[in-house]
KOLMINU-785113 format. One record per residue: x, y, z of N, C-alpha, C in turn; residue in one letter. Coordinates in pm, whole numbers, padded with zeros to 5 digits, always signed. Layout:
XYZXYZXYZA...
This chain:
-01788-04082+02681-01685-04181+02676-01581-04140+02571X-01481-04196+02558-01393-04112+02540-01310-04219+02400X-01340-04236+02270-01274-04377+02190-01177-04338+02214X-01123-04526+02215-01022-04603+02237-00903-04541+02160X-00932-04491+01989-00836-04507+01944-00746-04323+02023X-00831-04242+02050-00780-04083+02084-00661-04163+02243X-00719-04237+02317-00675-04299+02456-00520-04336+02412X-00486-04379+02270-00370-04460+02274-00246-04391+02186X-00330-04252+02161-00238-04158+02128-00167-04034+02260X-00274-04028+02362-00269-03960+02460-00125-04018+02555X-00039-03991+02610+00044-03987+02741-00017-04013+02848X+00046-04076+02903+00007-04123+03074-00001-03963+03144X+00027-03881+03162+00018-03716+03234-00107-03700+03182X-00125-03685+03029-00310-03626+02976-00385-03672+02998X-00392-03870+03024-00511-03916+03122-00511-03857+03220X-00416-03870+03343-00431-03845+03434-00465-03688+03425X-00457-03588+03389-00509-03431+03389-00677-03435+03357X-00679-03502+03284-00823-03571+03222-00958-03595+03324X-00932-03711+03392-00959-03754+03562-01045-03675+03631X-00894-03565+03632-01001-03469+03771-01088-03311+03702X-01101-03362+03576-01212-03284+03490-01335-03360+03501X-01339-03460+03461-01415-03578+03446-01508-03604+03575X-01403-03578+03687-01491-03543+03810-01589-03420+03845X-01531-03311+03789-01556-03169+03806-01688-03220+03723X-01659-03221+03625-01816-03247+03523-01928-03323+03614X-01895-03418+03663-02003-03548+03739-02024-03454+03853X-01975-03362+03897-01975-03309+04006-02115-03199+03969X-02055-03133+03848-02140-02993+03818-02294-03100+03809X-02305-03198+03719-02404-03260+03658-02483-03327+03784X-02435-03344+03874-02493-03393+04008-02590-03255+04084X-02496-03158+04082-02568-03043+04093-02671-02980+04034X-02677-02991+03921-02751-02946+03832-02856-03059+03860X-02870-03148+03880-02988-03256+03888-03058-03225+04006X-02980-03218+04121-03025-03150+04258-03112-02972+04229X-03072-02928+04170-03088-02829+04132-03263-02797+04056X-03242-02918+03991-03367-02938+03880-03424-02952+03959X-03444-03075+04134-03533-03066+04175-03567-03007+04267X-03463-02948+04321-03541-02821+04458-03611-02773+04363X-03631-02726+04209-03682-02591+04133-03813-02666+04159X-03843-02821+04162-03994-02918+04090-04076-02862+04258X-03998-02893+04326-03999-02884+04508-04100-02749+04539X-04036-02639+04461-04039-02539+04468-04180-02515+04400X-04172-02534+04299-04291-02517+04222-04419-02580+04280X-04403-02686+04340-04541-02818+04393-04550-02706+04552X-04448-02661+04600-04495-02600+04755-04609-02466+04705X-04546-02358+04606-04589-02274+04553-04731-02316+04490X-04776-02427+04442-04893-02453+04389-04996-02471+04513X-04935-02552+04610-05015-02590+04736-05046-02471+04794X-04946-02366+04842-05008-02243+04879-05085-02111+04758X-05052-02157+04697-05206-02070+04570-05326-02110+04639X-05373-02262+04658-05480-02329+04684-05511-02329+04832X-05412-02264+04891-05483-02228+05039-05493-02097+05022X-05425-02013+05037-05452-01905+04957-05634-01904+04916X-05650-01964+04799-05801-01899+04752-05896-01965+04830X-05864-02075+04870-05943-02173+04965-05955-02085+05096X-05906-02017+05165-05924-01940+05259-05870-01799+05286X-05982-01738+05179-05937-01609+05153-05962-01498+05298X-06003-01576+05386-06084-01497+05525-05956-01514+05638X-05863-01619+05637-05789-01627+05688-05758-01788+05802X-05713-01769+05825-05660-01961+05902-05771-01920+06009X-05852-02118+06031-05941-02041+06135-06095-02031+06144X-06128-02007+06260-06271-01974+06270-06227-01786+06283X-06352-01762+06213-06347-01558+06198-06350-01550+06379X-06314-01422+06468-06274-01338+06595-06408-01286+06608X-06439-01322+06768-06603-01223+06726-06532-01087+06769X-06638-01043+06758-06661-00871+06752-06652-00899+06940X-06559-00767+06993-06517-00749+07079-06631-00659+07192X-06675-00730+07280-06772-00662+07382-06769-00509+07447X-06867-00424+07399-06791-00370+07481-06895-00309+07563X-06888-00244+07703-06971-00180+07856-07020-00032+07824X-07116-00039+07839-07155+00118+07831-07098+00215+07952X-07099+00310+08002-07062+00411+08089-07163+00339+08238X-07346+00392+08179-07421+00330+08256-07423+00230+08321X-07385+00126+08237-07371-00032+08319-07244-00069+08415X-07113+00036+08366-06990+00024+08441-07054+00103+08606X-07128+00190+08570-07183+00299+08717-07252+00205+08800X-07326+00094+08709-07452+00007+08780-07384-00093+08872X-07283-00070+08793-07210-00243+08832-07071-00179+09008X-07030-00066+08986-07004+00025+09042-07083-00022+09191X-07182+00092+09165-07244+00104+09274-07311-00022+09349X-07307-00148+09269-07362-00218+09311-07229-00323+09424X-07113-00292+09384-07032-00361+09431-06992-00275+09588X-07001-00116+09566-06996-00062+09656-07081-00135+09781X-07215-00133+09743-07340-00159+09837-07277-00285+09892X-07259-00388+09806-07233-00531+09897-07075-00522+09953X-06952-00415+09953-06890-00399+10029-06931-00336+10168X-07002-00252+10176-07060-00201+10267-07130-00295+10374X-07212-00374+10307-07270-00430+10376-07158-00578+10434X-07075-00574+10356-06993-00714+10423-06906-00655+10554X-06856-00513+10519-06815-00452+10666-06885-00435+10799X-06977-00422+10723-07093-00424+10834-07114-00528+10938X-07165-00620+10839-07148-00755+10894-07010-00811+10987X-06899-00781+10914-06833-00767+11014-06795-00718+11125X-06805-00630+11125-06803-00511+11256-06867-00584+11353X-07039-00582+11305-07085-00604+11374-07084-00765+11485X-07026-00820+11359-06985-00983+11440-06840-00939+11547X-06786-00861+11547-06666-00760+11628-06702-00728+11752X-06840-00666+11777-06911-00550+11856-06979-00668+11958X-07006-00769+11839-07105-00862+11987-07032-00977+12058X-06894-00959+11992-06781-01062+12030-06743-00956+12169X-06727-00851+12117-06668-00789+12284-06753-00766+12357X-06868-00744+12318-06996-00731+12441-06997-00878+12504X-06956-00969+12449-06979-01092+12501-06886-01117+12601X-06759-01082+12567-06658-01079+12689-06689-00983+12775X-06739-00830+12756-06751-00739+12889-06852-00816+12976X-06955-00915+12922-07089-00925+12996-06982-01030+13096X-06883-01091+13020-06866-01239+13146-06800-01141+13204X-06693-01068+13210-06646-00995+13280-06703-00939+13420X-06828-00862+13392-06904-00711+13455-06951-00854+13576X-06962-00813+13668-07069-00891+13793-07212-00910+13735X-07288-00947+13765-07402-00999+13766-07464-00957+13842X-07554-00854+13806-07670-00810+13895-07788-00798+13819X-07885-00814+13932-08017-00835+13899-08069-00695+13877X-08178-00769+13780-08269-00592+13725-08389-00588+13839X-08368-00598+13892-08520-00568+14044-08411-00531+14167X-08301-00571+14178-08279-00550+14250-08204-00383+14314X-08208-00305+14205-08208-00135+14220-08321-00124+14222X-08436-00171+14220-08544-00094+14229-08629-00111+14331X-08704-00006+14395-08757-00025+14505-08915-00004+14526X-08989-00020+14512-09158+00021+14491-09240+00039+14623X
């Protein structure tokens, strides 16, 4: 604050020059308060991560298991075994193929009797 008696020696121009210092100051001092507390902000985030930090020095989490892995042998077993039941599903098919068209040649072919080529 600024005594009365300096105010009534001053000119109307030196108040007014005065003013927009007066602001500048409230301005810096506003900053500086903001300032003080991002630093408190700063410091309380930084404390919280120390304490996770030592609190979980293994990492965020349940631990990764250990990764499986196939021997040569069991990839061959597994191999050959898939081979076999492809094989056999072609099969199966085919063969449901083979008795589908025998089924149409039979309606097809005439009908003759088995005694009747033969003569005794």
């Amino acid at each position: 604050m600024v005594p009365v008696r300096l105010l009534k020696r001053l000119s109307l121009e030196q108040i007014r020059s005065m003013i927009p210092a007066k602001k500048r100051l409230d301005k810096t001092a506003k900053l500086e308060r903001a300032r003080k507390k991002l630093l408190r902000q700063l410091k309380t985030i930084d404390k919280k991560i120390a304490s996770l930090e030592k609190a979980g020095a293994a990492g965020p989490g349940r631990p990764r298991k250990k990764k499986r892995t196939m021997s040569a042998a069991a990839k061959r077993k597994i191999g050959t075994a898939k081979k076999k039941w492809w094989a056999e599903h072609r099969r199966k098919k085919n063969k449901s193929k083979r008795t589908a068209k025998a089924a149409v040649r039979a309606k097809k072919a005439p009908v003759t009797s088995p005694s009747a080529g033969q003569t005794s």
